[in-house]
Each structure stands twice: as structure tokens, then as C-alpha cells.
N, C-alpha and C positions, 0 to 999 in steps of 0.2 A: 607958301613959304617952304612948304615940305619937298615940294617939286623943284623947286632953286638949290635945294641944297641936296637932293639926289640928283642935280643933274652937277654940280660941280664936283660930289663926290667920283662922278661917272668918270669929270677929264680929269683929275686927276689918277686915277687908274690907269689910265691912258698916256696918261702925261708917264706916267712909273712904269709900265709895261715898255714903252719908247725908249726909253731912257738904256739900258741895258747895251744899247748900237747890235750890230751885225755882228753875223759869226764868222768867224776867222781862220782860215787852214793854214798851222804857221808851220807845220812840216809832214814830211810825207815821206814813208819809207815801202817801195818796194822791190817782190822777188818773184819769180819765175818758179810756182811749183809743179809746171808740168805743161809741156807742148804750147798751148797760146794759152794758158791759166795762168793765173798772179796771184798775188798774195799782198792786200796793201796795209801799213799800220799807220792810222792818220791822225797828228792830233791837232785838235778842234780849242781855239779860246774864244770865251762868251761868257757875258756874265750875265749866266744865268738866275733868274727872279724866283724859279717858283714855275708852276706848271703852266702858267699866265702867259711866260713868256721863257724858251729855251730853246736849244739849239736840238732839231729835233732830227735831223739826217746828216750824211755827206753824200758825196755822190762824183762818183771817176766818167769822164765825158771823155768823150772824141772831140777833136777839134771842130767837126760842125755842129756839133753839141747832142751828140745821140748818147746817149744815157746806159752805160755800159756796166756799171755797179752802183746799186743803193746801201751804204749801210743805216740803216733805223738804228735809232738815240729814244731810244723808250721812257725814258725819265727827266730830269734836270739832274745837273752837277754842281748846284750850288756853291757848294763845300770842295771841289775834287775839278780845282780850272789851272792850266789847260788841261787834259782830258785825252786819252788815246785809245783807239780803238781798232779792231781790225775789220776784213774782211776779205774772206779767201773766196777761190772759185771764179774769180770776174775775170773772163773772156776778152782779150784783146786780139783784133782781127790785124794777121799779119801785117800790114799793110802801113800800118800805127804803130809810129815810133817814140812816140810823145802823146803823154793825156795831159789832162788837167782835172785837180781834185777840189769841190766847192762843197762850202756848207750852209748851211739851210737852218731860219729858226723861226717860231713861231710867227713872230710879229711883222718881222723886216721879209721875210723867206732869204730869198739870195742878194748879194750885195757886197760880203766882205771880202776880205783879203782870199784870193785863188792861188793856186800852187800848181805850176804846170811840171810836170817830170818825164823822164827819158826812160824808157820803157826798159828792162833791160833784155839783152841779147839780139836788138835790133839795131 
């Protein structure tokens, strides 16, 4: 009997960790601090649970999807949704005039809402 009710305690954990949905880039602002260097300020909604389950990066892609800045999300935001955050120094190859910015959370990884933007000075 102990084992039926550690295993339904299990999906419900599970069932509550799911629940939360994917994380969301609902805007995105950037600038050009220098030759092909950017500056992005991105914010992220999720409703975060708890360490269980939270929005745990973003991440600025090329259109083939090469992976050109990570910002790390070291905590949950329970308390503090939607959420902004930066990241300086990410390298865009001339060439690219347009990214896209996604985020990342525990349970789901990628899936929610993406935000593609126009580079500027190209």
C-alpha cells in the first residue's frame, strides 16, 4: 500500500512540475556596443514553481540555429514574472541581419513563444 501511494505521490509532482507550460520571450531589446558586439535586454515569462521547475536560460540563435549567446537564469522568479535580463558581448557575424531569441526551462526545455529581431545597423 505504501508503494501505491509513493507512486501516485510521484505523478502528481509531475503532474505540478508540467503544469507551469513553457517559457516565453515576450520582448526583446537590442543595441550595438561595438563593431559586431550587441547588447540584448530580454524578458522571459514562466511561471515558475520552485527549483523543480523554472526558466533556466535564453539563448540569441542564428537562423540555422547556431547558438550565438547564452544568458543563464540561475534561480526561479517565482515572485518577480515577467522577468528581464541582459546580456552583453554576443557576436553577431556580419552577414546576419536578423536573430531569434528563445527560452529554456527545466521541464519543457524549448517550445514557447520565440521572438525573432532585426539586428541593428544591418
Amino acid at each position: 500500500m505504501k508503494l501505491i501511494y509513493i507512486f501516485f505521490i510521484c505523478l502528481l509532482l509531475i503532474y505540478t512540475a508540467a503544469f507551469a507550460g513553457e517559457a516565453d520571450v515576450i520582448e526583446v531589446e537590442v543595441r550595438r556596443i561595438g563593431g559586431d558586439t550587441y547588447k540584448f535586454d530580454v524578458t522571459v515569462r514562466h511561471a515558475d514553481e520552485g527549483w523543480v521547475h523554472f526558466a533556466n536560460k535564453w539563448e540569441v540563435t542564428a537562423p540555422d540555429g547556431t547558438v550565438l549567446g547564452t544568458r543563464i537564469l540561475a534561480h526561479p522568479h517565482v515572485e518577480e514574472q515577467p522577468f528581464t535580463r541582459s546580456l552583453s558581448g554576443v557576436k553577431i557575424p556580419e552577414n546576419l541581419a536578423e536573430v531569434s531569441v528563445r527560452a529554456h526551462d527545466l521541464v519543457h526545455e524549448y517550445g514557447g513563444k520565440t521572438v525573432e529581431v532585426k539586428v541593428p545597423g544591418k
